[in-house]
C-alpha positions as CSV (number, residue, x, y, z in Angstrom):
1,X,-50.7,24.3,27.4
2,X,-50.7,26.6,30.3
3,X,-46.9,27.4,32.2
4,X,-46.4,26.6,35.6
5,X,-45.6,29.9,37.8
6,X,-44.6,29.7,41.6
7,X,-44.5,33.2,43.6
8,X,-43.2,33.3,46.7
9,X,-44.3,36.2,48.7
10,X,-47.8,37.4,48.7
11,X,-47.6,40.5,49.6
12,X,-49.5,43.0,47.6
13,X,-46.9,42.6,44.5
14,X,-46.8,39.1,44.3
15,X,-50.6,38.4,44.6
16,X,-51.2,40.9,42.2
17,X,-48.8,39.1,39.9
18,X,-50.2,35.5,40.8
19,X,-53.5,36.6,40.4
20,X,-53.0,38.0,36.7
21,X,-51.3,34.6,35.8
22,X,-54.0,32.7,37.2
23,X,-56.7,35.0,35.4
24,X,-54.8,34.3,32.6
25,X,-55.2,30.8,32.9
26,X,-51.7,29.7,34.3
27,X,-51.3,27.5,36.5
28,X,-49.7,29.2,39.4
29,X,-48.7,28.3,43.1
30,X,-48.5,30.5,45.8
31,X,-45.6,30.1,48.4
32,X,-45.4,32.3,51.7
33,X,-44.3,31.6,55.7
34,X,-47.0,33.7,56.7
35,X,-50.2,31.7,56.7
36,X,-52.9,34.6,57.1
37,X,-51.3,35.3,53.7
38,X,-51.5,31.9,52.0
39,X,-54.8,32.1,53.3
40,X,-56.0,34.9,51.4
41,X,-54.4,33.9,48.0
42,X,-56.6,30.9,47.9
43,X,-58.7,32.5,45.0
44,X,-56.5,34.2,43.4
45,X,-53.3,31.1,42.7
46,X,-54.1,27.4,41.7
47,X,-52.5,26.6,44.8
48,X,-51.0,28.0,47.5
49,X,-48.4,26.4,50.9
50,X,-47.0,27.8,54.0
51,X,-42.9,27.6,53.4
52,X,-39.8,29.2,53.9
53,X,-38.1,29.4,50.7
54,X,-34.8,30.3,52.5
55,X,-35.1,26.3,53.4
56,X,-33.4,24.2,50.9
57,X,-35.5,21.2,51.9
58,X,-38.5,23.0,51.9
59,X,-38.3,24.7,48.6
60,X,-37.7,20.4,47.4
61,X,-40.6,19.6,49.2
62,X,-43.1,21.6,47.6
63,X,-41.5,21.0,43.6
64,X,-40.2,24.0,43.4
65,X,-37.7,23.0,40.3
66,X,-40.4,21.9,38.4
67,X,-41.7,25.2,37.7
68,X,-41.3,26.8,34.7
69,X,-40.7,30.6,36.4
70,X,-40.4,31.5,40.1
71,X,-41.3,35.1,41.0
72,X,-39.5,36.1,44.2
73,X,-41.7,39.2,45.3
74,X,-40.7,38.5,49.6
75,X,-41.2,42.3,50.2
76,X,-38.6,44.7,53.1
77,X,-36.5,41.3,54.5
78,X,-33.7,41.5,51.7
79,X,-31.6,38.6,53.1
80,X,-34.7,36.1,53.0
81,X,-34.8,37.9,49.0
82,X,-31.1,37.1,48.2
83,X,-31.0,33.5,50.0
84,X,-34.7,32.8,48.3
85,X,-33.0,33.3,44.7
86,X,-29.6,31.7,45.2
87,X,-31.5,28.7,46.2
88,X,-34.2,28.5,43.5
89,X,-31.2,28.8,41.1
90,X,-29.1,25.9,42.9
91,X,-32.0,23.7,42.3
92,X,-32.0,24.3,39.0
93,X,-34.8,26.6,38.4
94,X,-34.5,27.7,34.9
95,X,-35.7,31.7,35.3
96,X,-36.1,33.4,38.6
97,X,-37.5,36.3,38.4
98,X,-36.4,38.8,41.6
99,X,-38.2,42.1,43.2
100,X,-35.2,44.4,44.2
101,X,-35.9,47.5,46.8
102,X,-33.0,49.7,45.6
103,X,-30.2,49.6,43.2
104,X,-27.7,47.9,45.2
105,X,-30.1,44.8,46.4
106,X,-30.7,44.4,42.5
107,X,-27.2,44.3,41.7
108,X,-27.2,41.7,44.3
109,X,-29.8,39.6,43.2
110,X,-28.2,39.4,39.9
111,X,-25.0,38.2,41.4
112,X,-26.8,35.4,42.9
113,X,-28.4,34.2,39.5
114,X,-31.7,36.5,39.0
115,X,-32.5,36.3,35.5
116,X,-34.3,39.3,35.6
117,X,-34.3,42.3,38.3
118,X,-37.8,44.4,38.7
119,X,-38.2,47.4,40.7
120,X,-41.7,47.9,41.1
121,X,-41.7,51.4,43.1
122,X,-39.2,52.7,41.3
123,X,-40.5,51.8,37.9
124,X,-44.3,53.0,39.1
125,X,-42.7,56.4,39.9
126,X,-41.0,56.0,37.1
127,X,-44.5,55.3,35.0
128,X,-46.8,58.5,36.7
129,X,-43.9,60.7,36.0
130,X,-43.3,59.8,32.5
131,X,-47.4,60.3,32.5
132,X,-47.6,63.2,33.8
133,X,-44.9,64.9,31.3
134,X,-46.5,63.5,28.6
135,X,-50.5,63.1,29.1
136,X,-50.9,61.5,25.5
137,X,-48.7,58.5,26.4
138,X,-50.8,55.9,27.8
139,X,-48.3,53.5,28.4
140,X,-44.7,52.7,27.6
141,X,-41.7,50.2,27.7
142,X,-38.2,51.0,28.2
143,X,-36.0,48.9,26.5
144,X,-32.9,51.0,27.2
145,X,-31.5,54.5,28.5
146,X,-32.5,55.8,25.0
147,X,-35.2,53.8,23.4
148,X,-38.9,52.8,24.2
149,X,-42.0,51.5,23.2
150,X,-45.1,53.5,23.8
151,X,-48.6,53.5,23.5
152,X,-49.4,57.2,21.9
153,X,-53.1,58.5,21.8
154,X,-53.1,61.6,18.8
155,X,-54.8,64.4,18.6
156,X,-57.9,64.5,17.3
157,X,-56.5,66.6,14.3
158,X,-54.1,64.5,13.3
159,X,-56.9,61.4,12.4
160,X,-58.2,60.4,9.1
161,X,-55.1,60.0,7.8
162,X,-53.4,56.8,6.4
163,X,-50.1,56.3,8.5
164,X,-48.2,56.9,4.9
165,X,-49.7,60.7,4.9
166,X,-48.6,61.1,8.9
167,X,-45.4,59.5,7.6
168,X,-43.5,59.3,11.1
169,X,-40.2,57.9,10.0
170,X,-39.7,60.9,8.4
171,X,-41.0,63.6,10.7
172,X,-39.8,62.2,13.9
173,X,-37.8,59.1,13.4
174,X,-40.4,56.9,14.6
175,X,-41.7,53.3,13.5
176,X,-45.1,52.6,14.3
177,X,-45.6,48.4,15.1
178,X,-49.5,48.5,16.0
179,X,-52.6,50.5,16.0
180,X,-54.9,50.0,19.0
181,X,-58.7,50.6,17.7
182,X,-61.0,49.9,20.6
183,X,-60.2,46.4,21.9
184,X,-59.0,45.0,18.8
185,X,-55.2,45.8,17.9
186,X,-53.6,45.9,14.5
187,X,-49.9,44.6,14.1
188,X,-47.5,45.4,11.5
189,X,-50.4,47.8,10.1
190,X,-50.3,48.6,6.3
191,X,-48.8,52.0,5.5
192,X,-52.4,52.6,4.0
193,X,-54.3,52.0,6.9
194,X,-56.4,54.9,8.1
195,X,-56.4,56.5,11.8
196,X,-59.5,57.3,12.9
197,X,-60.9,59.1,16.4
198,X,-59.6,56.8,19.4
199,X,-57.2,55.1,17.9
200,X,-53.7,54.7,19.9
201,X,-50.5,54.4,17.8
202,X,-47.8,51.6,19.1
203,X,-44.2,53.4,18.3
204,X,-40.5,52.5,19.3
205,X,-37.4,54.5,18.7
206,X,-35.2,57.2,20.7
207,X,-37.0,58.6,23.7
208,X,-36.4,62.0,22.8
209,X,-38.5,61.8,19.5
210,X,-41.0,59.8,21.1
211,X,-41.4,62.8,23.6
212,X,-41.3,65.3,21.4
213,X,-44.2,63.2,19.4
214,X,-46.4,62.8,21.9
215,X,-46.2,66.0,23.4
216,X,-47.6,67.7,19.9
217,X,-49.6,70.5,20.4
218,X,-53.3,69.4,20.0
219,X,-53.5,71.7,17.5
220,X,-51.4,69.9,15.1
């Protein structure tokens, strides 16, 4: 049974985000006051309305508490961002989900009931950084100042080994949770599985050994 999703703001960020869901086979509705906006979301949302979500009425018109998860992604007017997600939470949405601009407007939005803060800029200049120091890590998640989850592509040198032979916990302090072959992913592999040419290693542990993994000299 698919979720129902509401994003207001449909800016670039929040259509991108609408759009996924809706790829994904979500039902999502697309809120914004601009209507050249609403206008283009039409194929990218289930549906979409012309509102202003800093109206309590007109948030109550349109449902809005029946949604599952509301995405606030309004983009540079912070006060329409704050009001937005104090009144989504007054009505008695269960998770609002709030795009912050800086630190401080994210400490904000949490004041006011945002059940989870994004920073998109920051965490996409974040992301090329981290990529750029690290050219084998194809994509990661922080989970906290120290620990991540990454996606790590290995040298070519280090395949045809089971992960038991490349014995990470050991060598780096590292647990692996998946192997990526192609487009099919293996969780919770077997320590017997072998890794062949291609094939991206799912890890989590301290950043600094998951850095120092991934940045193995290809000649390992």
């Amino acid at each position: 049974m698919a979720n129902q999703y509401a994003v207001i703001g449909l800016g670039r960020f929040g259509l991108s985000i609408a759009n996924k869901l809706f790829e994904s086979g979500q039902e999502v509705l697309g809120v914004d006051i601009n209507e050249e906006r609403v206008d283009e979301s039409h194929p990218f949302v289930t549906h979409s309305v012309i509102a202003d979500s800093t109206d309590q009425e007109a948030l109550k018109s349109i449902g809005i508490r029946n949604f599952d998860t509301v995405i606030v992604a309004i983009g540079n007017d912070i006060q329409a961002s704050i009001l937005s997600t104090l009144l989504l939470k007054e009505l008695g949405v269960k998770k609002v989900i709030a795009k912050a601009l800086n630190k401080l407007h994210g400490q904000v939005l949490k004041k006011v009931g945002a059940d989870w803060v994004v920073f998109p800029e920051r965490d996409m200049g974040i992301r090329v950084a981290h990529q750029l120091l690290s050219p084998n890590v194809l994509n990661f998640i922080e989970l906290s100042k120290d620990y991540s989850v990454e996606e790590v592509r290995i040298p070519d040198q280090m395949t045809n080994n089971t992960l038991r032979e490349l014995d990470l916990r050991a060598k780096f302090n590292l647990s692996v949770i998946a192997i990526r072959h192609k487009h099919e992913i293996d969780i919770s592999p077997s320590p017997d599985k072998i890794i062949e040419i291609g094939d991206v290693l799912v890890v989590i542990g301290d950043n600094k050994n998951l850095e120092s993994f991934a940045n193995l000299d290809s000649k390992v």
